[in-house]
N, C-alpha and C positions, 0 to 999 in steps of 0.2 A: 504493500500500500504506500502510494505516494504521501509524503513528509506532509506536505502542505494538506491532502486531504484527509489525514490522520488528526493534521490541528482543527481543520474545520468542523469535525466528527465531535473534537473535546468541547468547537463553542459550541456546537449546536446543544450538546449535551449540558452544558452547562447553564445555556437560556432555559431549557425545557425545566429543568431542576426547578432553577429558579422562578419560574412563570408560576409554577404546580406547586409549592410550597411557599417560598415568599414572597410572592406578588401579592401586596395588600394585606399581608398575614395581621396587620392592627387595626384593618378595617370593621371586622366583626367586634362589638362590645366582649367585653370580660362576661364569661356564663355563669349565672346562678350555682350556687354550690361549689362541683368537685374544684372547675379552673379558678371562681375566687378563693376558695379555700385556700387550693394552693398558692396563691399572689397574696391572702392575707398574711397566712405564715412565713412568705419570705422575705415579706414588708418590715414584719417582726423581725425577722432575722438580720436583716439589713442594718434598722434602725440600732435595734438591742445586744448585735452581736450573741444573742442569745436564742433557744429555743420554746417557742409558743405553747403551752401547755395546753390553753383554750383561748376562744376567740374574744371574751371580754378584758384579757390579756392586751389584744389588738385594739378594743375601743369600747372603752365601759357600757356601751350602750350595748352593746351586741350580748347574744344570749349565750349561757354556759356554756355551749358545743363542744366537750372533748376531744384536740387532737391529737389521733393515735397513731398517725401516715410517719413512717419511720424517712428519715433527710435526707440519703443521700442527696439526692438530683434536688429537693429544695437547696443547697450546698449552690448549684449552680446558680439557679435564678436568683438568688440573696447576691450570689457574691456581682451576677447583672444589673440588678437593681442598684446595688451601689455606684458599679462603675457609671451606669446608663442614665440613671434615673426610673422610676417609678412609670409602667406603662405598660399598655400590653404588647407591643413592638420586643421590650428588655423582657417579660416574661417568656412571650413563647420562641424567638427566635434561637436559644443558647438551644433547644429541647430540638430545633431543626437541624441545628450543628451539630448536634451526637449522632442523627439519624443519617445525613450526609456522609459524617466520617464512618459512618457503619457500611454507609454503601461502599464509599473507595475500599475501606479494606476488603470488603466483599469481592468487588470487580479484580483486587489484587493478589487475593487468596485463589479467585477461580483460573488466574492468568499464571501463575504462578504453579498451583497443585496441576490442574486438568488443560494448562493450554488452550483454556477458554473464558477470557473478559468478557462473553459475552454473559455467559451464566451471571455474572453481577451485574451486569448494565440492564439486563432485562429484567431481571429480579428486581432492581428499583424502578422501573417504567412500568411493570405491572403494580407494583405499590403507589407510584404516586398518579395513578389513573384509575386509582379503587376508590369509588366514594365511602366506603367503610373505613375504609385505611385514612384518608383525609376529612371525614366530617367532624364536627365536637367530640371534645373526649381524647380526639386522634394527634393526626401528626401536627395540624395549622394550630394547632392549641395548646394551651401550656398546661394540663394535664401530664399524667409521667406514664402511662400507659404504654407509649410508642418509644420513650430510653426503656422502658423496662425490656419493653420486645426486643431492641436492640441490644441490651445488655445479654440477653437470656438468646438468640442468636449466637453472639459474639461469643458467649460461653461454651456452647453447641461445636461450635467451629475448632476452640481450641483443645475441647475434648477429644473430638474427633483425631486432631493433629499427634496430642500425646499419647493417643492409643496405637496411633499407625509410626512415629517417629519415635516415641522414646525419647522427647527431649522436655527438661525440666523447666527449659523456660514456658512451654505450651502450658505446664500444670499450673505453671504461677498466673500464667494470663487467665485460663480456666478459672483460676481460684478466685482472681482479683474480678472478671465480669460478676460471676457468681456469688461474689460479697455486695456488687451497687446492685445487680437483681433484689437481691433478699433485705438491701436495706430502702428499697423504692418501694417494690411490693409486698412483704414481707414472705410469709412461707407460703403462697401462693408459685415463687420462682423454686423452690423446693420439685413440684410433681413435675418439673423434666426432668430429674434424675433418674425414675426407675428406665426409662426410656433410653439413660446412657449408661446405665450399669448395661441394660440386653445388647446394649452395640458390645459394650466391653465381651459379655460373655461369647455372641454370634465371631468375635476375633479372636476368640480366644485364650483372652490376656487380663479376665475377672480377676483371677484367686492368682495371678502375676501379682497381679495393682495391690491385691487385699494383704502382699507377703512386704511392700514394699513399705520403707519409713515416709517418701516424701508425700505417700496418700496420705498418712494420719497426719502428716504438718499441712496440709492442705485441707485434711476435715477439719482440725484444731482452727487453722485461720477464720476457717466459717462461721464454724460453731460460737467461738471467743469473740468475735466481731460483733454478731448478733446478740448475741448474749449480753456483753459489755452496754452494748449499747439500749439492750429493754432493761438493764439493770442500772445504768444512768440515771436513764428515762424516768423508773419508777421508783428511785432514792429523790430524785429531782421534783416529781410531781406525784404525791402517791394517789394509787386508783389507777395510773396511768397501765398497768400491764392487765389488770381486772378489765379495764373498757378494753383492752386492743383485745383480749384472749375474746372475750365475750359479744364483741361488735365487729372487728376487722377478722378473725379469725375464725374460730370453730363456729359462729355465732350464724356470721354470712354461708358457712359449707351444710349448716341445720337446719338453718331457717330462713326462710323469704325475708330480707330486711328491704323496706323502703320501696315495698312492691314490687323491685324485681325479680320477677316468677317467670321461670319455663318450662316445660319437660325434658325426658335424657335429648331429645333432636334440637333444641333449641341451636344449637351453635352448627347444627348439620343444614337447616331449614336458613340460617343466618349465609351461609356460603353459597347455597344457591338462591340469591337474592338480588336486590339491585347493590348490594352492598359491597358485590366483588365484581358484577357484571364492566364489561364482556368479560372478564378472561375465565369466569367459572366454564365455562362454555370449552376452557382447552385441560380440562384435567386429566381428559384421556391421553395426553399425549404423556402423562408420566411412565406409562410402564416401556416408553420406547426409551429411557434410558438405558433399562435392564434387555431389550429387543435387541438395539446397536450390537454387533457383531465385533464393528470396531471400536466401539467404546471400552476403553479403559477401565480394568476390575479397580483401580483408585477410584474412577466414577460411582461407580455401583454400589462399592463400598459408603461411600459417602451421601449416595442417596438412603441407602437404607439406614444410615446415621439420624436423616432428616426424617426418615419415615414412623422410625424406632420412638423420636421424640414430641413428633406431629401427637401420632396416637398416646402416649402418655400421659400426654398433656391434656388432650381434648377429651378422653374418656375420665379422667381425677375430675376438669373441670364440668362438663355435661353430669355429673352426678350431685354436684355442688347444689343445696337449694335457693341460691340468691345466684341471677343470670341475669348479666349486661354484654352487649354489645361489644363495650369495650376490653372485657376480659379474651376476647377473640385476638387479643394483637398481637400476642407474640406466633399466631399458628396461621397469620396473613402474611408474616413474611416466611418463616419455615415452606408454607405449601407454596409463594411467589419463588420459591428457590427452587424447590422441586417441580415447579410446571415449566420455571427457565429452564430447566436441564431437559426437559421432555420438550419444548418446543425446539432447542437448537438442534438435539440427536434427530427428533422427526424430520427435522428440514436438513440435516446433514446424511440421513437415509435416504432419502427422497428423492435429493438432487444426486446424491449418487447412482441409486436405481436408473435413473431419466437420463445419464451421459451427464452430467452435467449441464444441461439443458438451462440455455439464457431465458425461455421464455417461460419455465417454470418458476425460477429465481425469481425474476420479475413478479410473477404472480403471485408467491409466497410472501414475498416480502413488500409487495401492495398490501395485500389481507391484512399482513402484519399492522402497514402503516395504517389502514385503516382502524384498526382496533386502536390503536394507541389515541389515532384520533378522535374518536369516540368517548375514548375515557378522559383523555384532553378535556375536551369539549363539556363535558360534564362534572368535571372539576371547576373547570372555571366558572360555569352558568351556578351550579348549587352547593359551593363550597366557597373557591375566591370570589366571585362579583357578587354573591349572595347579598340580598336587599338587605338591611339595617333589621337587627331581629325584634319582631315583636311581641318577645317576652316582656312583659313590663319592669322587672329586678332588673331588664337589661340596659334600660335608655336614657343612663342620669349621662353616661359619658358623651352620648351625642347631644344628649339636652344642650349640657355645659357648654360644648362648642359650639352651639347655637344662640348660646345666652352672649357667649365672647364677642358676636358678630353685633346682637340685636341690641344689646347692655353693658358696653364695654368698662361702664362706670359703676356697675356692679360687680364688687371683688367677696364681698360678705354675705353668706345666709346659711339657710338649715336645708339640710335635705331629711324628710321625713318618712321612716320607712318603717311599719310595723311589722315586717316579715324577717327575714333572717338578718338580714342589711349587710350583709359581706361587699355587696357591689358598691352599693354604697362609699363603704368604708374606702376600698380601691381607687376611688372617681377622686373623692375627696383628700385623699396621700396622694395623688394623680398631678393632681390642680393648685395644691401645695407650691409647688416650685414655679409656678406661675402669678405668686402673687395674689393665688386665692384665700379666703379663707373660711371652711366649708364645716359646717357642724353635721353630724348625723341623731340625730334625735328619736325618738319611740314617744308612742303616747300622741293626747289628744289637747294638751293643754299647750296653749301657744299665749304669745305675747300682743300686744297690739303696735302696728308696724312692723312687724315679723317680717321677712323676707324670705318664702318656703318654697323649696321644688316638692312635689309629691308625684308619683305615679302609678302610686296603688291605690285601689279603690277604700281598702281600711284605713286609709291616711287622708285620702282626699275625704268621705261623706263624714266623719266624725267632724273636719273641720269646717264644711258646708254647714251644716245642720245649727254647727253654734255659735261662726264666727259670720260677720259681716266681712266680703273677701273683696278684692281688687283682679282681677287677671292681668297679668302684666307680658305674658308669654305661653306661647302653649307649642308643643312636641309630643304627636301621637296621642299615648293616654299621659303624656303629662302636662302638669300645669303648675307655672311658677306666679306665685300669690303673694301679695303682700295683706294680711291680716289687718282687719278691722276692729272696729268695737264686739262685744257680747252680743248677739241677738236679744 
């Protein structure tokens, strides 16, 4: 391949990246709960150099809410928000940068092991053209769902390496993925293990690993990590391990917490959905890795690596009784790895059967483009250009920038939110370095001259009903009021 059409291949690849992940990525408002949760605590983090115990912690007004989300990856956003400032721009982009650098070593491991970059270039083109893989909760968001899946990948990969190579640096990177998994999502990154003991066993090299010392200083690291760190946690704030064991742990695997409920298909019905569409459509092509004649028993191996911890994973979690969407992430890039490996070997049998046939190529790799466009296409329409959401916890951020334009002599008032007020809290550390100065408030009792954003209906009719109000501004369901006399 010509020099010059080799760089051309990098820009193109590298606009695509960027169009499908950070184009616009602080266009959507901060989302109600999990992503404010997580921007509250790193807000804390940031400020206090410390860690958040609960969220009235973060702003008296806010309600007790225990948090039990173990830091790694808040680690990152804290140390963003420092550098960057407060925003959702500094939240989710550091959480796009791990997923990035998970692709290159991906493209670099597959060039490198199997003589095939393609296996990772298309493993990220299937991921970042999956509206599942990209909506809330996922990669455009500052949720840790998607470092987790990357960290719990990248652990997969090195496992893989030190079972086939024998080299002690693989078990350290293994160990070291395998510690920010379990300290992002706690023992949830645990159930890919039985799935890499079966590889270890199918190689032959189990009761090798279990005679070895540097496995038990690599279980020790785990173990002692974790450990240290729920023992911190719960000398630091106590209650703090009773709520994780009870709410993030066995609690969610027992019981339907927060209504999400599904049956054992829940995550099988989830795949073939618009959530992965098109490419659910190419899953047959995976067993044409093991078909290829010329493919490399390294291949094979390696898929059945991916296979081993695919099912692992997805039968611990499909039995789990609290089912979300986003607990699907780490098994949207494992099976994006293994359908990259089936669509290159199908199209590398193919075109071999056919002579190498130009107008087969052509053909194949139109289909190809066509699908990418599609997903393209659909990323950008219901994920990047997506309309301003109208959630109502969601629109004090674009209020505010509306108020900048309409009010510019307005720096001071309340925002009033009788619901969880996480967003809130966000908008208002947000607008802080702007010379704002934003209260978040609960309750029905206000001042006269008050200057209030409200955009919940338990916020606005309690002050209808007893205040005499002003409208000064209004944004969707909100309205910002300046308070009158008593009724």
């Amino acid at each position: 391949m010509r020099k010059e059409f080799k760089y051309l291949l990098f820009v193109l690849y590298g606009l695509f990246v960027y169009l499908t992940l950070f184009n616009h990525i602080g266009k959507q408002p901060i989302k109600i709960w999990d992503e404010s949760l997580f921007a509250g605590r790193a807000i804390y983090m940031a400020d206090n150099n410390a860690y958040m115990p609960n969220f009235n912690k973060l702003d008296k007004v806010l309600p007790n809410h225990r948090n039990t989300k173990l830091p790694f990856t808040t680690f990152i956003q804290a140390a963003s928000f420092k550098v960057f400032g407060v925003g959702e721009k500094s939240l989710r982009i550091p959480l796009g940068i791990i997923l990035v650098l998970s692709f290159l070593y991906v493209i670099h491991f597959s060039r490198r092991e199997f003589e095939e970059p393609l296996y990772g270039v298309l493993m990220s083109i299937i991921l970042l053209t999956s509206i599942g893989f990209m909506r809330d909760h996922m990669a455009r968001f500052g949720d840790q769902d998607i470092p987790f899946a990357a960290y719990s990948l990248l652990s997969i990969l090195f496992f893989y390496l030190y079972v086939e190579q024998d080299k002690l640096k693989d078990l350290a990177l293994f160990t070291f993925f395998s510690i920010a998994a379990l300290l992002t999502k706690n023992l949830l990154s645990l159930i890919l293990i039985p799935g890499l003991f079966l590889y270890a066993a199918y190689r032959g090299v189990f009761f090798k690993l279990l005679k070895r010392s540097s496995t038990y200083v690599a279980i020790f690291a785990l173990v002692a990590s974790y450990v240290a760190t729920v023992v911190y946690l719960e000398n630091a704030y106590p209650g703090f391990f009773y709520r994780m064991w009870d709410y993030e742990l066995f609690g969610r695997y027992n019981n339907t917490i927060e209504g999400h409920s599904g049956g054992f298909f829940f995550y099988f019905e989830l795949y073939f959905s618009h959530h992965h569409a098109p490419w659910f459509i190419f899953i047959w092509t995976i067993p044409f890795i093991f078909l290829n004649k010329n493919n490399s028993k390294k291949n094979k191996n390696f898929a059945v690596c991916l296979l081993l911890s695919f099912l692992s994973y997805f039968i611990i979690v499909s039995m789990s009784s609290t089912k979300t969407a986003w607990y699907y992430a780490p098994l949207y890039m494992i099976n994006a790895y293994l359908m990259s490996m089936g669509l290159v070997n199908f199209y590398r049998m193919l075109v071999r059967h056919f002579n190498h046939s130009k107008v087969l190529k052509l053909l194949l790799i139109s289909l190809l483009g066509m699908a990418i466009g599609y997903g393209t296409y659909f990323i950008m329409k219901k994920v990047a250009y997506l309309p301003d959401s109208d959630v109502k916890d969601e629109q004090y951020g674009h209020f505010i920038k509306q108020l900048a334009y309409s009010h510019p002599e307005i720096k001071e008032f309340s925002i009033i939110d009788n619901n969880f007020g996480s967003v809130a809290v966000f908008y208002a550390r947000k607008y802080k370095k702007e010379g704002y100065d934003i209260a978040v408030k609960r309750g029905g009792d206000r001042e006269k001259g008050e200057l209030v954003m409200v955009c919940l209906n338990n916020a606005l009719n309690p002050i209808k009903r007893r205040y005499k109000i002003t409208e000064l501004d209004a944004y969707k369901y909100c309205k910002f009021l300046r308070i009158g006399e008593e009724k």
